[in-house]
C-alpha positions in Angstrom: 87.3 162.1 118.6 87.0 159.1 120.4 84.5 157.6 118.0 86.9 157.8 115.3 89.9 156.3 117.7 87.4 153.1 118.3 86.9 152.6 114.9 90.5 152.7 114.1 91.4 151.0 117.0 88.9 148.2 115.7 90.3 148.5 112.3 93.9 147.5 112.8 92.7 145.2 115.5 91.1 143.4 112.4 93.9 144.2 109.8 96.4 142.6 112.5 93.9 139.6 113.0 93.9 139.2 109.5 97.5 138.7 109.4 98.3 136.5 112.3 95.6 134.2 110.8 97.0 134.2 107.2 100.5 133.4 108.8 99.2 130.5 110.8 97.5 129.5 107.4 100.9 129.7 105.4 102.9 128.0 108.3 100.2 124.6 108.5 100.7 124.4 104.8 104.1 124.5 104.5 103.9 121.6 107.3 101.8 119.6 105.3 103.9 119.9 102.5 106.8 118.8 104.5 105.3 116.0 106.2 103.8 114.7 102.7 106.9 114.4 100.8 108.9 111.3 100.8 112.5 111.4 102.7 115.6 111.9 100.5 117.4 108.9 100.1 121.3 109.8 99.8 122.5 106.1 100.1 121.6 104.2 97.4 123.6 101.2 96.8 123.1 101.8 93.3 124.6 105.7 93.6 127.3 104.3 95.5 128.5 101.7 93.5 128.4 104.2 90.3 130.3 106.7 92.1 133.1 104.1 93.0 133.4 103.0 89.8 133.8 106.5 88.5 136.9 107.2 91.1 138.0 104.0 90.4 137.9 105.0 86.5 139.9 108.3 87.3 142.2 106.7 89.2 143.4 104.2 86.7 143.5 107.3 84.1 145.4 109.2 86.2 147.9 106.3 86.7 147.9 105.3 83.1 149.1 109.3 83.0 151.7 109.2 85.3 153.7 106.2 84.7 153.5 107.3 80.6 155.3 110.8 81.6 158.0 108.3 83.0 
């Protein structure tokens, strides 16, 4: 009886093992993958100035709207 609680002992000693070392695998990869990506530029001159013409745009059609309903 106490053979057979070694080897299981020794089995989910491995299983767990096993895991713990494919998690730390997983988690140094995603890191790597983070690290190697190039940063997200949100403030492009170029984006911005598109993006104020297009309110700008809206703005003038919505006053174009309003004064016509006058």
């Amino acid at each position: 009886m106490a053979d057979m609680q070694k080897k299981m002992a020794a089995a989910l000693a491995a299983v767990n093992g096993y895991l713990m070392m494919e998690e730390q695998m997983a988690a140094d990869a995603s890191r790597q993958l983070q690290e190697s990506q190039a940063p997200f530029h949100t403030h492009s001159p170029w984006s911005q100035c598109g993006r104020q013409d297009m309110m700008t745009m809206r703005r003038l059609m919505q006053l174009r709207t309003f004064t016509s309903l006058r």
